[in-house]
N, C-alpha and C positions, 0 to 999 in steps of 0.2 A: 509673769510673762517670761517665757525662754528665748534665746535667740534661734532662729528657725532655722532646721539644717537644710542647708542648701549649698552643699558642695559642688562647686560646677566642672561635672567632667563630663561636658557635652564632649562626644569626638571631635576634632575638624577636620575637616577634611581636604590637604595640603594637595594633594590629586583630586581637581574639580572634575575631574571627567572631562577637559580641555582639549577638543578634538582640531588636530592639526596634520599636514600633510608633510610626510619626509621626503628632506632633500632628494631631486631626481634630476634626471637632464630628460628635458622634454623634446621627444623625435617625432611626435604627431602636433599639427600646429590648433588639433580641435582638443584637445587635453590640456593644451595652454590655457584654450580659452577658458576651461572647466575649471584650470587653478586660478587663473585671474579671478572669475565670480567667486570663488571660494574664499580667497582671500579678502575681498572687499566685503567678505561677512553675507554674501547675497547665497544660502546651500539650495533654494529653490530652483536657481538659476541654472546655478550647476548642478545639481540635480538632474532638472529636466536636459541639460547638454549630454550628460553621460547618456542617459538612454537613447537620447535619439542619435550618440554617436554610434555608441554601442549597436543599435540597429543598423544605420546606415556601414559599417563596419570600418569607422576613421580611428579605433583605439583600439585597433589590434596589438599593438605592440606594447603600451601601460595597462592590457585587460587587467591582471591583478591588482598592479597598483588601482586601477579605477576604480576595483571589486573593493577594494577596503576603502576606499575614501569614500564609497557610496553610503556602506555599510555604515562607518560614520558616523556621517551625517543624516543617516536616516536614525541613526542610535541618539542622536544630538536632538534631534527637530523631534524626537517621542515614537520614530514607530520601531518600537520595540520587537514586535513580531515578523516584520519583512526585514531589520538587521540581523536577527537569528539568522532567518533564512538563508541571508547572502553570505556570513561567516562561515553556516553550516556549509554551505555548497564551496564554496571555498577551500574548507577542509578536506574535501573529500577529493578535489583536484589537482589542489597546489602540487608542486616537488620542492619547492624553496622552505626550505627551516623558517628563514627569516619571517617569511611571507605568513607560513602556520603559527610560529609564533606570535605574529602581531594580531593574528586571526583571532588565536583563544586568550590572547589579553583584551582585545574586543567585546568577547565574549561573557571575560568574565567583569570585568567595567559593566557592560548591559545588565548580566543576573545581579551584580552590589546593586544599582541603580535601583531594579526591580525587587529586590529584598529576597531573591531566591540564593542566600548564603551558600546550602551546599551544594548548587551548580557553582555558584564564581568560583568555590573552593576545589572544583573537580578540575574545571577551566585551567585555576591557577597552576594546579600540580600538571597540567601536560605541558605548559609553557618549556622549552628547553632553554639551549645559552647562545642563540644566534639573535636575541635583540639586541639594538644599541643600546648605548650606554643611558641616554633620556629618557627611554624604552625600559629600561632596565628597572631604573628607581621605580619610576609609576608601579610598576610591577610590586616591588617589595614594599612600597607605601600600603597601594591597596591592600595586600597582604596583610598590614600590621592592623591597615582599619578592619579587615575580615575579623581576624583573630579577637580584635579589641568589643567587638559586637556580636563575638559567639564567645565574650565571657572567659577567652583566653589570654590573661593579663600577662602570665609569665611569659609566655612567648610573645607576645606581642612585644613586651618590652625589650626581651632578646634581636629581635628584628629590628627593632628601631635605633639599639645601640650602635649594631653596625650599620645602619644605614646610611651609603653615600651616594649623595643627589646634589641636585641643582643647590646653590648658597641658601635662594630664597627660600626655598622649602623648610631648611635645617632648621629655623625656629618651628617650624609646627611640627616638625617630628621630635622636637625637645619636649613641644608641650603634651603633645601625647602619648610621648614616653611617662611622663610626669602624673600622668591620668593612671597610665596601664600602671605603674609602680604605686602607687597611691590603692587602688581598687584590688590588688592580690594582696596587701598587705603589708608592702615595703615603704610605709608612711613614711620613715626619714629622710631614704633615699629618693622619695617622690617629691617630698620637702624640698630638698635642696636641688633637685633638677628645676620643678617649678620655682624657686628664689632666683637661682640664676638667670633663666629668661626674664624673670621679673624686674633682674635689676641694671637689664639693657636697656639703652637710649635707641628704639627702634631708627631706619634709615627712613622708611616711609611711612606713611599713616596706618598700613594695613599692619606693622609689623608694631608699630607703636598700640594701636589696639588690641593687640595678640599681646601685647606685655602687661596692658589692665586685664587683659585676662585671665592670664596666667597669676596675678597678685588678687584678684578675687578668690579666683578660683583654692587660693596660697590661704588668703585669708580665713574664707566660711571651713576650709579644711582643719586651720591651726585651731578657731572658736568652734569646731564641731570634738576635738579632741581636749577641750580644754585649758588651751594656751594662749590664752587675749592678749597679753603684751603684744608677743610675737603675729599677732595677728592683725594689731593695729600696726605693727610696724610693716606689713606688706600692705595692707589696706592705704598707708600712706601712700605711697610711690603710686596709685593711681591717681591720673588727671582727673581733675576736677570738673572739665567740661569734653570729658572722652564719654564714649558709647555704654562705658559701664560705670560712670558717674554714681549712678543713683546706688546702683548694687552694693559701691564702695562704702560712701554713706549712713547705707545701712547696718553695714558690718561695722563698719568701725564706732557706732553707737554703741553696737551690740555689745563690742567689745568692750569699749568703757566702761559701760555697765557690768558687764562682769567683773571686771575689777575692783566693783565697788564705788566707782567716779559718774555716780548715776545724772550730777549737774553737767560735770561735761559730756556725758551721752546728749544732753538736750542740744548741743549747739547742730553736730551735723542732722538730728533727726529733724529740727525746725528749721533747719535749709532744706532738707528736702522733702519738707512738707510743702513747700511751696511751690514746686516743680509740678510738674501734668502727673494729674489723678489716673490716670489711664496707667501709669507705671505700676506694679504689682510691689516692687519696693515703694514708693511713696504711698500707698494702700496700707502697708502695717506700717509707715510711721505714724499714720493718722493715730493707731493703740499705741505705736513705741511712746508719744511723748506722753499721753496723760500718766502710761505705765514710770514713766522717770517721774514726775511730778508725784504720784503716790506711793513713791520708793523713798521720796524727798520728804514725807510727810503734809507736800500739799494737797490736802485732798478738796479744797476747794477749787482750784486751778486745774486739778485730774479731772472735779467732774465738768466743769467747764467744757475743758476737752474733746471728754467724752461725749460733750450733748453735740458739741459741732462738730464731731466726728461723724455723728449720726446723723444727722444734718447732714451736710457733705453728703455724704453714702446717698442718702434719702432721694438728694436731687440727681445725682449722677446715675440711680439706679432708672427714676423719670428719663433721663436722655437715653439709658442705651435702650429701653422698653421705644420707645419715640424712631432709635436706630434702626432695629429689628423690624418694625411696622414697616420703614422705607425702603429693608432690603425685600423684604417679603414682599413689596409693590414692585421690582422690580429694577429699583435706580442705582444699585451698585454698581454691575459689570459696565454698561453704558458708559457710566462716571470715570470708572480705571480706564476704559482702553480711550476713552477720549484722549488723554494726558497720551497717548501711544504713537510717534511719528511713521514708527514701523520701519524703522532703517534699519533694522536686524531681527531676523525670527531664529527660534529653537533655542536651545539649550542655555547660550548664554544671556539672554535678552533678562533684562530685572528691570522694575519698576521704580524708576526715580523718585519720586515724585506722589501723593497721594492728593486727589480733587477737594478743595474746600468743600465740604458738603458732611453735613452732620452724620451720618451714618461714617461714615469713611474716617472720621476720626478715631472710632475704634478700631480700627482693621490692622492697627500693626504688629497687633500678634499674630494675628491667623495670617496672615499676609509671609509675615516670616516665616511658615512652616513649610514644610518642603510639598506635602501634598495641595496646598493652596495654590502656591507658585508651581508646579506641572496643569492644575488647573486652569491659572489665570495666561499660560503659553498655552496651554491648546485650544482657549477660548479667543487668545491674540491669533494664533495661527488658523485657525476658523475662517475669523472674519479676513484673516488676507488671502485666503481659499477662494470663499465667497465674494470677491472683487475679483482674483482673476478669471472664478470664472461667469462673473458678469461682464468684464471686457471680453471674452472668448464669444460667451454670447453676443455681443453688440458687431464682433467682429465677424460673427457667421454670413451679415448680409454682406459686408462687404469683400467678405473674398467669391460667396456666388458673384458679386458685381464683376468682380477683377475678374474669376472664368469666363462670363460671358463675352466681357470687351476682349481677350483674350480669344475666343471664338469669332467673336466676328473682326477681330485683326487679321488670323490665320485663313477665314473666308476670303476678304480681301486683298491676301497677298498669294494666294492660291494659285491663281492664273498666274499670275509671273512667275512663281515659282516651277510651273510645271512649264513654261516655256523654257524657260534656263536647263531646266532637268531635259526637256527634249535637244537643246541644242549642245547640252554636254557631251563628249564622245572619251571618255575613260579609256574606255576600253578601248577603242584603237588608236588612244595613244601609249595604250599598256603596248599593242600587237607593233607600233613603232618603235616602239624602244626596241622589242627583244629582236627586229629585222636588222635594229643600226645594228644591236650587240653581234649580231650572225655576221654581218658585212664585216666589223668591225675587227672577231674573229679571223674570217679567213683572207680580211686583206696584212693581218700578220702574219698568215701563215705561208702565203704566197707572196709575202712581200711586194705588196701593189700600192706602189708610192700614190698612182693616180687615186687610188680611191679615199684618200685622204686629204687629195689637191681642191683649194679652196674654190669660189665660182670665177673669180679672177684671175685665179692660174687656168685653170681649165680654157676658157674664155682665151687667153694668150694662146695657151697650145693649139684651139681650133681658129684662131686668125693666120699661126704660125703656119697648120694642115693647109690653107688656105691660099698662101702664099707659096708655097711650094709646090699647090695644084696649077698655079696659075703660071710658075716658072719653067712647069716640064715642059710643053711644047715650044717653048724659046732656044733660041741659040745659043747654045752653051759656050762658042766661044768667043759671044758678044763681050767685052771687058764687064759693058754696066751689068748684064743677066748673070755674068760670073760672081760681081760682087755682093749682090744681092743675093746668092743662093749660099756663099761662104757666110754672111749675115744671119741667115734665116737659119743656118747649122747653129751657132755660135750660139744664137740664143737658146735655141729651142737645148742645147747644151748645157747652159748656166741654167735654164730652169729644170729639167732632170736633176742636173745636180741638187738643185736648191731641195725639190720633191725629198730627194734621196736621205741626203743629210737633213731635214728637217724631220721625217718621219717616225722615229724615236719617239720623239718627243712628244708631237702629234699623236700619235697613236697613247702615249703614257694621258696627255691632255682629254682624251674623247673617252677614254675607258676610266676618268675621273669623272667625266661630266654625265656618262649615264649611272654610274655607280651613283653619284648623287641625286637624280632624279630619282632613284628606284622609291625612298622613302616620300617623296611629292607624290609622286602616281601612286602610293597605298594609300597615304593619305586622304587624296582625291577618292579615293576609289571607296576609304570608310566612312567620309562625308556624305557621298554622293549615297551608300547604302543607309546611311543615317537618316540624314531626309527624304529617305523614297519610304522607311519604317514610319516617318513623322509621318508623312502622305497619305498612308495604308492608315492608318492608327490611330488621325487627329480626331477627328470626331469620336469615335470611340473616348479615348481619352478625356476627351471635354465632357462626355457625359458619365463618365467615372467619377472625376471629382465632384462636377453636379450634384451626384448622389451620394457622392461619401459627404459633402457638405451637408448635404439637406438630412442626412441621418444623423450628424454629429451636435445637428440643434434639439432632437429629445433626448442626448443624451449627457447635454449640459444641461437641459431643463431635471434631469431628470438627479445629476449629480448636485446640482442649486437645492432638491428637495433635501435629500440627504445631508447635504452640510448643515441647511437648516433647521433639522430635526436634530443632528450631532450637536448645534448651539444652543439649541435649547434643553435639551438632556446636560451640557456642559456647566449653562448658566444655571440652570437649578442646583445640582451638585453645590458651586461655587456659594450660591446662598444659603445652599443649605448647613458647608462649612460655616459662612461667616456668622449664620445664626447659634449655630452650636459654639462656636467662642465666644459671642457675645451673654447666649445666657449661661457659659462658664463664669466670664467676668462677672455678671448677675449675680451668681451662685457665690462667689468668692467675695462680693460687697455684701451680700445679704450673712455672710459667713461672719465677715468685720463688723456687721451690723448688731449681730447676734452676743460676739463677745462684747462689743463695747457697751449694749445695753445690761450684760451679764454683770461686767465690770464697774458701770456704776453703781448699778444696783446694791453690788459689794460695796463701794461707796457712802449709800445712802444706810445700808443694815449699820454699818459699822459709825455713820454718823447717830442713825438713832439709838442704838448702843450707849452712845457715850452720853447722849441726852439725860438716856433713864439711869443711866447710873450714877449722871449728877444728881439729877432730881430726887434717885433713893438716897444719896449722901447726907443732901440738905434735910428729910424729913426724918432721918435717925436720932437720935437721943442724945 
């Protein structure tokens, strides 16, 4: 038995495709509301706001910004072909750098996504230099992933040398620098990039799992070249109950035994013989250990081994056959999205959690693959399709309800209203305003204190006219009729005066107070043609929505079909993956099967072997 080369230099991928919105000052308050739902994780929400602001036209002023956040989040939630679109159309409008820029790093994130390489790589190269600096890395990450998956190791690692980003990222561009130098042929130097990470105390769990990785990965590289010490010595430094436990395990077996230390090979491979069969390392220790026991010369304990290795196999090959039958009934997908609360759709939503239920215990391979997981989100995003729009349906009687009561509200308040509207007169109090303003006009131009005199001065002046009518036929050189007429001067005096010197002012007070009526009386005047439009138009209207109601229930009925032929095309797919891993696993226990019964076999020759050649010893001469 050799140790199996399994150099792990999966990519990773330190740029998730993490879609977020950049800093802005928000000048429309229905864009707010599109980033609020964006940020609580809700893109459907926001989604549907941008459209219908977009139509009602409340985001004229963040159209672009909008155009990329739609773009997005429609690249996030899987619709791959309507975020072409909106990037495309974008390109061809913008005049901002920035803007075009963000477009075709969009762009080219969508075609990585979609595995159309030399689009992203066409995308990449229009990019210019007005991203920001957060903008910027993603860019050159992607970049190095591009180059590292079209097989270009030397530049990739070139790219990744200088590459400066976010802290957190720096480990994974170490590790993939580590890969890209390793796979051109720079084993040293890819050595000692992957030892270095290896032999950090990550800050969080994701960066401490990234350093078992990077020491696997250190590892099956040094034992694929030859060098077991050095291989158990990375092997070490992985945790023993980290995520690549088992993988460590088995290298460092491996390792032992290459050195010739075939007893101590046994100890990690019979720990991790006891660990879940479903692990693909615990699968070849089931051969590692009998393989150490008949390196050890015990070959009665190998075949032991060997028979309950097959064994094992035997039964577990019964469960996944027993699996298979249950996906093929149909109970997998059900089972997933049950465990699914649905507090976030697209892109970043993952699966906590797998259903107790016998089939589902095999699925955490295929389940990790990336075409399973786009599977098992379009099959979550389906089913939250198909609820809204069974509320939309539930909701069609009652918004006819709400037209109708609606209708016969507006019947009812009809006659009042059309009383009110009769005894409105607008317009001549538009025709009074502009008579004061004339009056108003020419009594400054002729200077007519009276026409500015209140009703109480007036009122004085014609008691005063009064008194005066009534003093001329008297005797003027009565004393009382003299004093009385000197009186009657005197006031009617102080009030001219008053008139006089008040008038300024008066005249500055009335040419304020129709100046500010003018906006009441338009107002009045677009109310009043407002509700005469209402008048003319209501019925109308009522039976508009009517009919847009009543046509918009065959075409939820009709949308209800299609999502639920899109779930069932999706759900098949989904089974159909998980059946093709399972009878991978199959193929790969029946594989184990194959050698271990090969190997005892070897076993059993090599014990009857040794029978007959005692037996010919004893009957020689």
């Amino acid at each position: 038995m050799r140790p199996v080369a399994r150099i792990a230099v999966l990519l990773l991928a330190a740029v998730s495709g993490t879609l977020r919105a950049d800093t802005t000052v928000v000048q429309e308050p229905h864009y707010g509301e599109v980033l609020f739902h964006f940020y609580l994780g809700q893109p459907f929400e926001a989604i549907t706001r941008i459209e219908a602001g977009r139509m009602a036209g409340h985001i004229e002023i963040h159209d672009e910004e909008s155009e990329l956040l739609l773009g997005g989040m429609l690249l996030d939630w899987g619709q791959h072909r309507e975020a072409a679109r909106i990037f495309a159309t974008l390109l061809e409008r913008t005049r901002s750098p920035e803007v075009r820029d963000r477009a075709w790093l969009e762009l080219a994130r969508l075609s990585w996504q979609r595995g159309a390489l030399a689009q992203a790589q066409t995308a990449l190269a229009r990019i210019g230099d007005a991203l920001p600096r957060g903008r910027e890395a993603e860019r050159q990450m992607l970049e190095a992933q591009l180059l590292m998956a079209l097989g270009q190791y030397g530049q990739a690692s070139e790219r990744l040398a200088r590459w400066d980003g976010p802290a957190d990222w720096r480990a994974y561009a170490h590790y993939n620098q580590g890969v890209a130098l390793i796979r051109q042929g720079r084993f040293d130097e890819g050595v000692q990039t992957l030892d270095r990470l290896g032999g950090r105390t990550g800050r969080t769990p994701e960066l401490r799992a990234l350093a078992d990785r990077a020491n696997v990965a250190l590892g099956f590289s040094l034992l694929e070249y030859g060098r077991p010490a050095e291989a158990r010595a990375a092997l070490e430094r992985v945790r023993l109950h980290g995520p690549h436990a088992s993988e460590a395990l088995l290298g460092f077996g491996w390792a032992e035994s290459a050195m010739g230390r075939h007893r101590e090979s046994l100890t990690p491979w019979l720990t991790l013989r006891e660990r879940d069969l479903l692990d693909p390392a615990v699968q070849e220790s089931l051969l590692a250990v009998p393989h150490a026991f008949a390196s050890l010369s015990a070959y009665g304990q190998a075949a032991e081994a060997y028979i309950d290795a097959i064994d094992t196999l035997e039964t577990e090959l019964g469960r996944i056959e027993t699996a298979i039958t249950a996906i093929r009934d149909g109970a997998m997908v059900p089972a997933l999205l049950a465990m699914d609360d649905r507090d976030q759709l697209g892109w970043h939503w993952q699966l906590d959690a797998l259903p107790d239920r016998l089939e589902t215990r095999y699925l955490a391979e295929v389940i990790a693959t990336h075409e399973f997981q786009e599977g098992l989100k379009n099959a979550r995003d389906l089913a939250f399709v198909r609820g809204v729009l069974q509320d939309w349906a539930g909701s069609l009687g009652a918004f006819a309800d709400m037209v109708t009561t609606q209708q016969l509200a507006w019947q009812s308040r009809a006659p009042r209203a059309e009383a009110l509207m009769a005894r409105s007169d607008v317009a001549g109090l538009q025709d009074r305003s502009e008579k004061l303003s004339a009056a108003l006009i020419r009594a400054a131009a002729e200077r007519d204190t009276l026409a500015l005199a209140r009703r109480d001065e007036l009122q004085q002046l014609a008691e005063l006219d009064e008194v005066a009518l009534r003093l001329r036929p008297l005797d003027p050189a009565d004393p009382e009729v003299a004093e009385l007429a000197v009186r009657e001067r005197v006031l009617r005096g102080v009030l001219l005066w008053q008139l006089n010197a008040e008038f300024p002012a008066r005249h500055w007070q009335h040419t304020r107070e129709l100046r500010d009526l003018q906006p009441v009386l338009a107002e009045m005047a677009a109310r009043e043609a407002r509700i005469e439009a209402l008048r003319e138009g209501a019925e109308a209207r009522f039976e508009d929505q009517a009919r847009r109601i009543a046509a918009l229930g065959p075409r939820v009925a009709g949308l209800l079909m299609q999502v639920d032929a899109a779930s069932v095309r999706q759900r098949t797919h989904l089974e159909n993956l998980a059946v093709d891993s399972l009878e991978r696993q199959a193929s790969r226990l029946r594989s184990h099967q194959v050698q271990a019964r090969f190997a005892l076999a070897r076993i059993y020759d090599r014990a009857a072997a040794g029978e007959v050649a005692a037996t010919g010893s004893g009957a020689s001469p």
